[in-house]
N, C-alpha and C positions, 0 to 999 in steps of 0.2 A: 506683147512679148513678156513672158515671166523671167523673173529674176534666177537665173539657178545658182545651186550650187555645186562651184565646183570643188574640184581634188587639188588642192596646193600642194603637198608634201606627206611623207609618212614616215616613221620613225620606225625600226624596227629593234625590237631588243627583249631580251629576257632574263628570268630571273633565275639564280641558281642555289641550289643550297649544297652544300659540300660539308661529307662530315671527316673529320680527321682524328683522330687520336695516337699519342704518345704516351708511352712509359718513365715515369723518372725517378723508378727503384719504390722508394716509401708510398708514392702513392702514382695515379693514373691521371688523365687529361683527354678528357673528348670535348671536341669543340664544333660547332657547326657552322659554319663561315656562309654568311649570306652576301651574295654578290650581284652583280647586273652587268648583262655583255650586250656588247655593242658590236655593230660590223665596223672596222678600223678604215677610217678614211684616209689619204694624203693628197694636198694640193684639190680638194673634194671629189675628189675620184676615190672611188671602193677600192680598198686593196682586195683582190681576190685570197680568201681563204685565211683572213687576219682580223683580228677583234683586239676590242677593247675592254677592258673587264676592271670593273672597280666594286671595290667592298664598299659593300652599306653596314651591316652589322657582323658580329661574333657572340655565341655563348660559350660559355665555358661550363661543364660538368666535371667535379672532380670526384673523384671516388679513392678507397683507401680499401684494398684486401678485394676488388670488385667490388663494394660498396659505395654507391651514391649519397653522395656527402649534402647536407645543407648549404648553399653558400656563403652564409654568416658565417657557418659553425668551420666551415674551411678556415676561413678568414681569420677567424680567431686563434684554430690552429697552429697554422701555418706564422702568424704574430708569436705565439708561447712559443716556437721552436726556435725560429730564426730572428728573434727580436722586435719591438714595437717597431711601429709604420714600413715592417720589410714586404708587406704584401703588395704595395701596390706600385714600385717599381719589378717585382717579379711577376706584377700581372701585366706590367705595360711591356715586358720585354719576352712575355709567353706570346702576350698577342702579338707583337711584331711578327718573332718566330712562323704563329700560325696564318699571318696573312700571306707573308713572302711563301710559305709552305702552297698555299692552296693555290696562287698562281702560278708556282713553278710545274705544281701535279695539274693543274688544268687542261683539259682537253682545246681550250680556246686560249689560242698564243696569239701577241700578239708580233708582226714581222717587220722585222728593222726595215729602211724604207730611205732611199736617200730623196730629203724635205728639197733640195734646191732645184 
């Protein structure tokens, strides 16, 4: 008798890329929000027609007049305007902005679910 192999389990999931952009007057904001969705389990039962979705990465594009900007030269920018080290609580709080953004517009929601 040979050994086989069998089928344990399978995981099913994919990857997304979502792109967004916002205006905020002086200059522009395209971001590309990279994510991975899941089928939404509870109690290990499938919820029908509910996922899970979590971001793995973001890039950020900034541009000034529709011009694509360097993102040093942003950085630098955006420092001579608004003051030294203001970039990078307005990059942590652009990116919040844009993760909560791309779940809310996501085609994959996920469905409240009562756990007890």
């Amino acid at each position: 008798m040979k050994n086989q192999i069998i089928k344990v389990t399978e995981s099913v999931e994919f990857s997304i890329a979502t792109k967004l952009s916002k205006d905020l007057g002086l200059f522009q904001v395209d971001a590309w929000v990279y994510s991975t969705v899941f089928p939404q389990y509870c109690n290990a039962i499938k919820v029908e027609g509910g996922y899970t979705q979590e971001i793995n990465d973001l890039e950020f594009t900034f541009s000034i007049n529709n011009k694509e900007c360097i993102s040093n030269g942003f950085k630098e920018l955006y420092e001579k305007l608004y003051g030294k080290d203001s970039y990078r609580p307005f990059y942590h709080e652009l990116r919040e902005e844009f993760e909560n953004a791309c779940l809310k517009l996501s085609t994959y929601k996920t469905i409240e679910t009562d756990k007890n």
